[in-house]
C-alpha positions in Angstrom: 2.5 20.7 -19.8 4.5 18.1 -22.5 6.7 15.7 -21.2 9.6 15.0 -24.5 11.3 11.6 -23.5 12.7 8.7 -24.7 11.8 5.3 -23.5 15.2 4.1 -22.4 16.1 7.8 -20.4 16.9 6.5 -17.0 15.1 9.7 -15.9 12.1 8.8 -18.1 9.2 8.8 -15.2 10.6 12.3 -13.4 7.3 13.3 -13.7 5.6 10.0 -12.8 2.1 11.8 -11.9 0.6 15.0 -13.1 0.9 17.7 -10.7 -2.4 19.1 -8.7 -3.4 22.4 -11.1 -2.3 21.3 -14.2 -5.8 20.9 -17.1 -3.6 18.8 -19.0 -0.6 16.5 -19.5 0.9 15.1 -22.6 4.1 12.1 -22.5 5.8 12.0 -26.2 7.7 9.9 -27.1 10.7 11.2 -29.1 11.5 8.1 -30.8 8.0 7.4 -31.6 6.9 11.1 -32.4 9.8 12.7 -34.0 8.0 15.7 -35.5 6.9 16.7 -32.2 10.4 16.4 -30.8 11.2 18.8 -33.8 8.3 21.5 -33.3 9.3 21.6 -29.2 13.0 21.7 -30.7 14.1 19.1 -28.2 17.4 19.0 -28.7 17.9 17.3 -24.9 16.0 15.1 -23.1 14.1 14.8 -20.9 12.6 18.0 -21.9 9.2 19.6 -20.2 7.5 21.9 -21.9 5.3 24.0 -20.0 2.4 26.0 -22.0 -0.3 28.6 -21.4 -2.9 29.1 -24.1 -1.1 27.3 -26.5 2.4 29.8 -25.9 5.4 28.6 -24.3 5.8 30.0 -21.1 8.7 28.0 -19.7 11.2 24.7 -20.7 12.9 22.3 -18.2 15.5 20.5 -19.9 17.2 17.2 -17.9 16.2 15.7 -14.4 16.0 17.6 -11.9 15.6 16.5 -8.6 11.9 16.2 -7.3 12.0 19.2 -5.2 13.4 21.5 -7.4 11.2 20.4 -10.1 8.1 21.2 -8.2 9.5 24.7 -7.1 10.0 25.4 -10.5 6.4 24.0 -11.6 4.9 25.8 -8.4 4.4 29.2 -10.1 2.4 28.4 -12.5 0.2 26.5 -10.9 -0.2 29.2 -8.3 -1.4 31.2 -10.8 -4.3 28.7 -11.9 -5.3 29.1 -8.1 -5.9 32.7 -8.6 
């Protein structure tokens, strides 16, 4: 899972702690890591990137509220369960 933000996002900690099932979580920083903002073609932000063996297997773009966030997050981490 990658986290694209920007420092001064108001929703910039939407994902404050890494979810139960996820191996690995990565915060950019847009401003500091443009390149990578470019390669995930960020375009919006807060973006969240979700990927499985290196292939892109879902986006998130903006804040979404808590609960929907972890409904959309919940398949995928169901799937690690398996």
């Amino acid at each position: 899972m990658t986290e694209l933000r920007c420092p001064s996002c108001a929703a910039r900690n939407r994902v404050a702690a890494v979810p139960r099932g996820v191996s690995r979580c990565t915060r950019v920083n847009v401003d500091e890591e443009p390149a990578l903002g470019a390669r995930f073609h960020a375009h919006s932000i807060p973006l969240l990137v979700v990927l499985r063996d290196g292939y892109e297997v879902d986006r998130i773009v903006g804040a979404l509220p808590r609960q929907t966030l972890e409904s959309r997050l919940a398949p995928f981490l169901d799937e690690r369960r398996s």
